[in-house]
Wavefront OBJ file of the C-alpha trace (Angstrom):
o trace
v -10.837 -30.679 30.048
v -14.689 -30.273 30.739
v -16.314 -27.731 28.608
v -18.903 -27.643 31.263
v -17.143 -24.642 32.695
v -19.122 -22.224 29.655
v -22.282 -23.325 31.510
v -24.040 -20.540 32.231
v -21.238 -18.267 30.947
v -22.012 -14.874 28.944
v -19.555 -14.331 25.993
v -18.678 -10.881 24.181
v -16.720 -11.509 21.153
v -15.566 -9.344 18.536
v -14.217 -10.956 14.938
v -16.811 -13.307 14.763
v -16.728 -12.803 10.750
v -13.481 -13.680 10.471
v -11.682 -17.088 10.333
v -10.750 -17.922 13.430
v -13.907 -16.082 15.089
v -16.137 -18.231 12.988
v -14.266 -21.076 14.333
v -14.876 -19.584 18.081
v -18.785 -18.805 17.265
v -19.408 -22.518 16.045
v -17.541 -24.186 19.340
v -19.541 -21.701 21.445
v -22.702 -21.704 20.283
v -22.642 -25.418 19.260
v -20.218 -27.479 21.342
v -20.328 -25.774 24.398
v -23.437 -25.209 26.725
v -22.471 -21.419 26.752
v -25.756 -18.991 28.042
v -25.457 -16.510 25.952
v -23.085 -14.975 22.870
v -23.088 -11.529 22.249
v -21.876 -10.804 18.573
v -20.280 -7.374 17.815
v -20.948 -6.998 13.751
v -20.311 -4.105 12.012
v -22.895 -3.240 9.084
v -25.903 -4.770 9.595
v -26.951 -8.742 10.527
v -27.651 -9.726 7.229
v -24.420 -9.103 6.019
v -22.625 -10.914 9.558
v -24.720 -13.664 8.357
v -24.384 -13.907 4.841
v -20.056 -14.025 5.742
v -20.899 -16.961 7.675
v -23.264 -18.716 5.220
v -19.715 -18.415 2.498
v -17.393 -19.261 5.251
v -19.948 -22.232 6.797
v -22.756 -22.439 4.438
v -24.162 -25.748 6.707
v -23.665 -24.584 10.032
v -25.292 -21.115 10.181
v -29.050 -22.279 10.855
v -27.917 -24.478 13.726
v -25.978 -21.737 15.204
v -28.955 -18.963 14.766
v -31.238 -22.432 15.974
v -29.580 -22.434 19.429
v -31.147 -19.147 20.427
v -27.508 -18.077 22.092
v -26.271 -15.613 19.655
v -27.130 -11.662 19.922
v -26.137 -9.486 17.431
v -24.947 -5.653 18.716
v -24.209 -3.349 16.018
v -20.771 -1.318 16.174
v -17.004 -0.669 15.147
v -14.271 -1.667 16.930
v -12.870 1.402 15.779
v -15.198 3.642 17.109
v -15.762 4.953 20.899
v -17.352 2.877 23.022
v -16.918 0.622 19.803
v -20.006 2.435 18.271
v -22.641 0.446 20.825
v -25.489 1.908 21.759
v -26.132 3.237 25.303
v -28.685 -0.089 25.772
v -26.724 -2.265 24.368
v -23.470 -1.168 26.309
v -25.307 -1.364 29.159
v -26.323 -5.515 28.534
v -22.688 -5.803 28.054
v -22.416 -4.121 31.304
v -24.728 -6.177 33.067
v -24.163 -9.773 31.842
v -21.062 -10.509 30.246
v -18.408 -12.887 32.081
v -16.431 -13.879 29.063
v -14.813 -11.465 26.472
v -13.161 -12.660 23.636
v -11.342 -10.163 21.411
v -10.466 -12.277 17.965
v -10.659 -9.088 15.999
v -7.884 -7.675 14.041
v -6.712 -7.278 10.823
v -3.540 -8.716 9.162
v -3.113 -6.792 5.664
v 0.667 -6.616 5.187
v -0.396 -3.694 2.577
v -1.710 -1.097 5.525
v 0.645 1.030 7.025
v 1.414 1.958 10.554
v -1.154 4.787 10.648
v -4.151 3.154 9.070
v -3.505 -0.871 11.018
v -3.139 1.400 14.539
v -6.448 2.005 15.175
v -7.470 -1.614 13.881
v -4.801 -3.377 15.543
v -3.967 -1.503 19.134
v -6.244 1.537 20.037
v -9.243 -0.707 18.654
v -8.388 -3.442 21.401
v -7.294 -0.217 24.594
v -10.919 0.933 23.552
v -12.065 -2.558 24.628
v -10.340 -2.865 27.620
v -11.283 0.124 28.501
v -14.821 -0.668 28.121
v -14.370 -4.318 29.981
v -13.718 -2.550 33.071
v -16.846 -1.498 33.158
v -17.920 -5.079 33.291
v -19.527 -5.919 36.753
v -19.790 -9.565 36.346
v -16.234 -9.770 34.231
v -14.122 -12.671 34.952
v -12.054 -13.640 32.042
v -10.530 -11.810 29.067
v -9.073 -13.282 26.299
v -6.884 -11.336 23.782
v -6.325 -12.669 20.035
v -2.686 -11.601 19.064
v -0.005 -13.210 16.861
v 3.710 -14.515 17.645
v 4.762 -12.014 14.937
v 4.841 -9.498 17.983
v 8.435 -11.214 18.745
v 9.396 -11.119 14.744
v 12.307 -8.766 15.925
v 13.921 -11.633 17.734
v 17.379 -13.739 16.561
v 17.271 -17.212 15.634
v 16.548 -19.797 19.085
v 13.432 -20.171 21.473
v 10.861 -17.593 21.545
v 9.137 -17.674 25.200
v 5.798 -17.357 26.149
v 6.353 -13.999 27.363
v 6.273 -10.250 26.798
v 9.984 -9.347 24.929
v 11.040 -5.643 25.817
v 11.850 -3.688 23.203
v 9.755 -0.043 23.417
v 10.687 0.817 27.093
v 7.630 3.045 27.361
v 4.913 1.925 25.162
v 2.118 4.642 26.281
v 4.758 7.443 25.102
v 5.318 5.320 21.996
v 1.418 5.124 21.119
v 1.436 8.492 21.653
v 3.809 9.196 19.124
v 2.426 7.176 16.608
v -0.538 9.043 16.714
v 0.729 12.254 16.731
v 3.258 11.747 13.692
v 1.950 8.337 12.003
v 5.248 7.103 11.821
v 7.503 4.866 14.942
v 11.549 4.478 14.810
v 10.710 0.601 15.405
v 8.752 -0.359 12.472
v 11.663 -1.959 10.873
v 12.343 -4.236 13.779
v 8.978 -6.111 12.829
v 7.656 -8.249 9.779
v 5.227 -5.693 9.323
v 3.146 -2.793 10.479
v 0.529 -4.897 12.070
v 2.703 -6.697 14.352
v 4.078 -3.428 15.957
v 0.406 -2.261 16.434
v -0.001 -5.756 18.119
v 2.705 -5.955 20.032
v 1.661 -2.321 22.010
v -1.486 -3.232 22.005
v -0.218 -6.812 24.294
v 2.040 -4.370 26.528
v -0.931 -1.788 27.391
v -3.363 -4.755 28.025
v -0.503 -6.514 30.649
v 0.693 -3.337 32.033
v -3.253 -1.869 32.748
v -4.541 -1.986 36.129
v -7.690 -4.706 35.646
v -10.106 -6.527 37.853
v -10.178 -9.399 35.777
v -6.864 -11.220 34.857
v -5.735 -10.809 30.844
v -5.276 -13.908 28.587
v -2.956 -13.126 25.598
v -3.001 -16.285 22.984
v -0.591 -15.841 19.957
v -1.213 -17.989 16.980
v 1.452 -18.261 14.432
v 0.468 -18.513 10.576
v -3.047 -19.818 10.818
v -4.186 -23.146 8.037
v -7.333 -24.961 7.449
v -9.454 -26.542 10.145
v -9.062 -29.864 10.764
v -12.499 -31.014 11.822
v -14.053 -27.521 13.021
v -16.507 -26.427 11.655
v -15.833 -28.898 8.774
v -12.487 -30.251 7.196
v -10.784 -27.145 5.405
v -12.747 -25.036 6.856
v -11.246 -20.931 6.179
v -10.996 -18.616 3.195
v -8.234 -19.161 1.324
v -7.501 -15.078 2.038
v -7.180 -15.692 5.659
v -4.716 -18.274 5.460
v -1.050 -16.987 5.023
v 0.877 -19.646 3.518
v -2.243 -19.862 0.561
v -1.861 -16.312 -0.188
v 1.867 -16.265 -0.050
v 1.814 -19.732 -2.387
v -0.622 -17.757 -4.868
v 1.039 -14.266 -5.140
v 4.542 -16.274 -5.371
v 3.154 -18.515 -8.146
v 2.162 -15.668 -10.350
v 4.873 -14.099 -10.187
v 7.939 -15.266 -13.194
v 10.429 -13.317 -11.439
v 10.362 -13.906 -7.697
v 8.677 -17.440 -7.680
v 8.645 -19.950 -4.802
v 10.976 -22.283 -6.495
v 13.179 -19.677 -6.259
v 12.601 -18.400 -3.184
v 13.476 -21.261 -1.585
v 16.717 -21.026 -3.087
v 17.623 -18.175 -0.468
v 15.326 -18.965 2.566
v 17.358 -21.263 4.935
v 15.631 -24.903 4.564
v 16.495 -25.902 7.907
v 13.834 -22.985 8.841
v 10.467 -23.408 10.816
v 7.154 -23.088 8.780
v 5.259 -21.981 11.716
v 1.508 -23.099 10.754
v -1.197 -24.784 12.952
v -4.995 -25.464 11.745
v -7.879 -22.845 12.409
v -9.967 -25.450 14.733
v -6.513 -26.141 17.183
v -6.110 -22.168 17.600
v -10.009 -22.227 18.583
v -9.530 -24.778 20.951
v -6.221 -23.778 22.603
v -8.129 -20.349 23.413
v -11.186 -22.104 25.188
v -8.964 -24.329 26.812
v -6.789 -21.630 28.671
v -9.902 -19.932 29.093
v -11.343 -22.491 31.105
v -8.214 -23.231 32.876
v -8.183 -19.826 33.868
v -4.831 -18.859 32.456
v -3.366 -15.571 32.584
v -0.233 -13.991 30.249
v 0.558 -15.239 27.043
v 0.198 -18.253 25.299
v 1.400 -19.175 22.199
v -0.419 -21.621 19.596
v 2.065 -23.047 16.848
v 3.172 -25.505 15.086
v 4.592 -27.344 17.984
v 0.755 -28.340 18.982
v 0.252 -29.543 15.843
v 3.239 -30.856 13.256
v 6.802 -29.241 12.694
v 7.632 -28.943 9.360
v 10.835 -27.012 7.928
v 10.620 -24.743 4.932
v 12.651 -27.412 3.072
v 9.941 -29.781 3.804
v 6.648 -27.733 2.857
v 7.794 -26.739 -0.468
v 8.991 -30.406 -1.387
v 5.507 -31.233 -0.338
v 3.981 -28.006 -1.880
v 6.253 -29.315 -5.465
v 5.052 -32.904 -5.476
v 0.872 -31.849 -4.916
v 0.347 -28.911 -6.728
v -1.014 -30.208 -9.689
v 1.007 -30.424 -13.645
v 0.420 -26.674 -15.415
v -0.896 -24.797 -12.176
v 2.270 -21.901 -12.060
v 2.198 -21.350 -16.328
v -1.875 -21.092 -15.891
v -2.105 -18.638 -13.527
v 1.071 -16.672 -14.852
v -1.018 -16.436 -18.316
v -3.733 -15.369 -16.753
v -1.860 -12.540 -14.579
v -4.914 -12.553 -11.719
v -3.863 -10.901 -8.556
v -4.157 -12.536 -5.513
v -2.902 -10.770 -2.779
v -2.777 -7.307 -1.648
v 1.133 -6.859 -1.501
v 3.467 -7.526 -4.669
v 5.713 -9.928 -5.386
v 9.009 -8.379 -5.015
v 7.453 -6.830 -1.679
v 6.305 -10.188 -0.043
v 9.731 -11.912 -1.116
v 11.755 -9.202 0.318
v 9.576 -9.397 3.879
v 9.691 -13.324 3.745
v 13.411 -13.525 3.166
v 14.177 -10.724 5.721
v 12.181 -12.273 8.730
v 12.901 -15.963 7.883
v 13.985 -16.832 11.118
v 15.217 -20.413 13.027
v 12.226 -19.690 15.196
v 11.043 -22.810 17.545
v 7.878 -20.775 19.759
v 7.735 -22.253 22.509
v 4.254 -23.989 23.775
v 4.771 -25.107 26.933
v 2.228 -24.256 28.591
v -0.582 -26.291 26.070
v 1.867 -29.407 26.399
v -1.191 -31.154 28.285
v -3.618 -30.302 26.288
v -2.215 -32.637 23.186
v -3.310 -35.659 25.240
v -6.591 -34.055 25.899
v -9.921 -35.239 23.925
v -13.289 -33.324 23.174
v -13.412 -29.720 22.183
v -11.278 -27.764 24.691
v -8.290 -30.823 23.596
v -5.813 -31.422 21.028
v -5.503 -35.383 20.860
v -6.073 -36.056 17.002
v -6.335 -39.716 16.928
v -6.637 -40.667 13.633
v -5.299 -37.712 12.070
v -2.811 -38.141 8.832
v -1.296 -34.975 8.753
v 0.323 -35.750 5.244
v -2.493 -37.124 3.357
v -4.732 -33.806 4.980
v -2.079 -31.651 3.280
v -1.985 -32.909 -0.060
v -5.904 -32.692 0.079
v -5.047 -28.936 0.910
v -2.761 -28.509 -1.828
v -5.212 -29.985 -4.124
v -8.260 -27.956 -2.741
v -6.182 -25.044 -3.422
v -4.989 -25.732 -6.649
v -8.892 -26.206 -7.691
v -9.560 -23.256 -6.269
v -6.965 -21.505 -8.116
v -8.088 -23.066 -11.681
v -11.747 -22.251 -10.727
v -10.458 -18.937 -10.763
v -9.212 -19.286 -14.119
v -12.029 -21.308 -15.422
v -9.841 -24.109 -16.068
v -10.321 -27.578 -14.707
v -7.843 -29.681 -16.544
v -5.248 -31.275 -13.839
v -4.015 -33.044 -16.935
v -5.014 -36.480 -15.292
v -4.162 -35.720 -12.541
v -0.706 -35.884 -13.054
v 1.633 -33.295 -10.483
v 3.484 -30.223 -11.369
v 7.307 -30.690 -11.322
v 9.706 -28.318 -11.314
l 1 2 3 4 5 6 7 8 9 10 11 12 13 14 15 16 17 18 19 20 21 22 23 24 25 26 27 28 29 30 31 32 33 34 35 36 37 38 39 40 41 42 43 44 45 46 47 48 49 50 51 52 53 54 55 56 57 58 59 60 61 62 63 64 65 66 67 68 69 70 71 72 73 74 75 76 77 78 79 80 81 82 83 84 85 86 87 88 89 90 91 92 93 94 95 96 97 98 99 100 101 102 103 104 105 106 107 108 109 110 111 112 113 114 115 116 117 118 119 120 121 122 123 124 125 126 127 128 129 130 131 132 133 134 135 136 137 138 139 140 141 142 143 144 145 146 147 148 149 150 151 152 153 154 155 156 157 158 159 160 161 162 163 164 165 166 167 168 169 170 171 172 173 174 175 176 177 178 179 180 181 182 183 184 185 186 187 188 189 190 191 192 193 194 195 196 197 198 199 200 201 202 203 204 205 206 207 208 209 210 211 212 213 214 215 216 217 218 219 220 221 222 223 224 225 226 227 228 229 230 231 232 233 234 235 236 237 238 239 240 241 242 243 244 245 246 247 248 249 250 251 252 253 254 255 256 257 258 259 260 261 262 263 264 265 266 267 268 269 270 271 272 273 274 275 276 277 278 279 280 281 282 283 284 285 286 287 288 289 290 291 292 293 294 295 296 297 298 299 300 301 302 303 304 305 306 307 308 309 310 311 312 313 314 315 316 317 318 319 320 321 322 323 324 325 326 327 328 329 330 331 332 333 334 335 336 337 338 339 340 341 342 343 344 345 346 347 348 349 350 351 352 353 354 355 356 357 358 359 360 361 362 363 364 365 366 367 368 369 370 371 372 373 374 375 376 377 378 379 380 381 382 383 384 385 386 387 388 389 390 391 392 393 394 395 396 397 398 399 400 401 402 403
């Protein structure tokens, strides 16, 4: 896959704070001989900036140093997502590329207050990309939980029909706050997702739509830097935290009820990043989905053997002294969600199949790769993490936790 197809290219992305934007920024900016980056930050530059320099404290001069990146002020939230007149009109002018990696995935916001982050955020967007005269591509950041109301079996790379009119369904959601199908999904989120992915197919564009769906999203394997992401961004560390803390509904004993057999849909930061470019460059159009099947299948059986025999001796009765909250949905909550929606998933990546023999930026060939030893690192960065928290270091020789 040549990454010389960004030469020359002029990128608008949105979420570049976040973790897999940061990701997108770095490859941009410093793998690939893209012209020009627009940034849209919201706030001011200083603060986009000082988010990178705690998410990528090395990289930041060298991506400022290329000269590629131009910060627009705005809110994705907003009309004409807050930009200026001037600056909508260098979007206008010069952007090829957009890249929409913004989004939010709270579990704790409901369906009115994630809508206008996580659909009519994205139609504003859209609507704003037709406007584009030199538009060619646009790539859509969404999640596979848009097809969490599916049975057990094979979930397709393709748009599932449940809301036969989603325009008249938007439209009720905003009128009322509330949908009859928020049940069907693992959480608010994903419904505003999923009508957000069947307005951007269904709209009449000039440039064709590129929907990628990562599953639960882990730490980078190499890009920017090995473990790269905040440990709030990263699913499976907040559910492992919250779960910890908790003496009542635990992991150990949530994977009492969870079928082991089950999928534990994960794939690093870094992979996400590249599978985007990739299908970018290869010009792509529909959905693609980017889980664990481009990376390494594990069941739930096996990530909480692995999660039992790395997390370090004392790690569950320190942080249950301390009581510290980690996430922003309770216990009980999270268990009832995870054990509800546990499903024998296998999503389907067919269409990235090549790209796992592919080397270089835009591939996903990791040659010398131990996925084991990388996650007991993890487990062990996060553990440390954890005690920081608590101001204790002692791993107690660094002897494991068993239950």
């Amino acid at each position: 896959m040549d990454g010389n197809w960004f030469k020359d290219h002029v990128v608008f992305l949105t979420g570049a704070t976040g973790n897999l934007g940061g990701c997108l920024l770095y490859k941009l900016a410093i793998q690939l001989p893209t012209a020009k980056i627009f940034v849209l930050i919201r706030g001011s530059v200083q603060q986009a900036i000082e988010s990178w320099e705690q998410s990528m404290p090395e990289h930041v001069d060298k991506i400022i140093a290329t000269g590629k990146v131009q910060f627009l002020l705005g809110d994705m939230t907003q009309p004409n997502l807050g930009l200026t007149p001037s600056n909508l009109l260098r979007l206008q002018n010069e952007v090829t590329l957009v890249i929409n990696s913004a989004g939010d995935i709270s579990l704790s916001r409901g369906l009115a207050e994630t809508l206008p982050i996580n659909c009519t955020a994205h139609l504003t967007l859209v609507a704003l990309a037709d406007t584009f005269t030199r538009l060619t591509h646009f790539l859509h950041v969404s999640t596979t939980f848009v097809s969490s109301f599916l049975p057990d079996g094979t979930v397709k790379e393709k748009i599932y029909t449940l809301v036969e009119d989603p325009k008249e369904e938007l439209a009720t959601i905003l009128a009322t706050g509330q949908s009859s199908y928020t049940k069907e999904f693992a959480a608010p989120y994903a419904l505003a997702k999923y009508l957000a992915e069947r307005l951007l197919l269904e709209g009449d564009h000039s440039f064709p739509v590129l929907i990628v769906r990562p599953c639960f999203i882990s730490p980078a394997i190499e890009e920017p830097y090995p473990f790269y992401g905040s440990d709030g961004a990263i699913p499976v560390h907040s559910f492992i935290q919250v779960l910890f803390e908790d003496s009542e509904y635990g992991l150990f004993k949530l994977e009492q009820v969870v079928p082991r057999h089950v999928a534990c849909n994960e794939i690093p930061v870094d992979l996400v990043a590249r599978t985007c470019l990739a299908h970018v460059a290869k010009g792509t159009k529909g959905v693609v989905h980017a889980s664990s099947d481009l990376y390494v299948n594990r069941t739930v059986d096996e990530l909480f053997n692995r999660i039992r025999l790395y997390a370090p001796k004392g790690i569950v009765e320190a942080i249950k002294k301390a009581g510290i909250d980690h996430g922003d949905v309770p216990a009980p909550e999270l268990y009832s969600m995870i054990n509800q929606f546990a499903r024998d998933w296998r999503i389907e990546c067919t269409r990235s199949t090549d790209l796992k023999s592919v080397k270089g930026p835009l591939g996903l060939l990791l040659c010398d790769h131990d996925p084991d030893a990388f996650f007991k690192q993890r487990i062990e960065r996060l553990a440390k993490s954890i005690l920081d928290k608590l101001g204790t270091l002692n791993l107690s020789n660094n002897k494991f936790y068993q239950t």
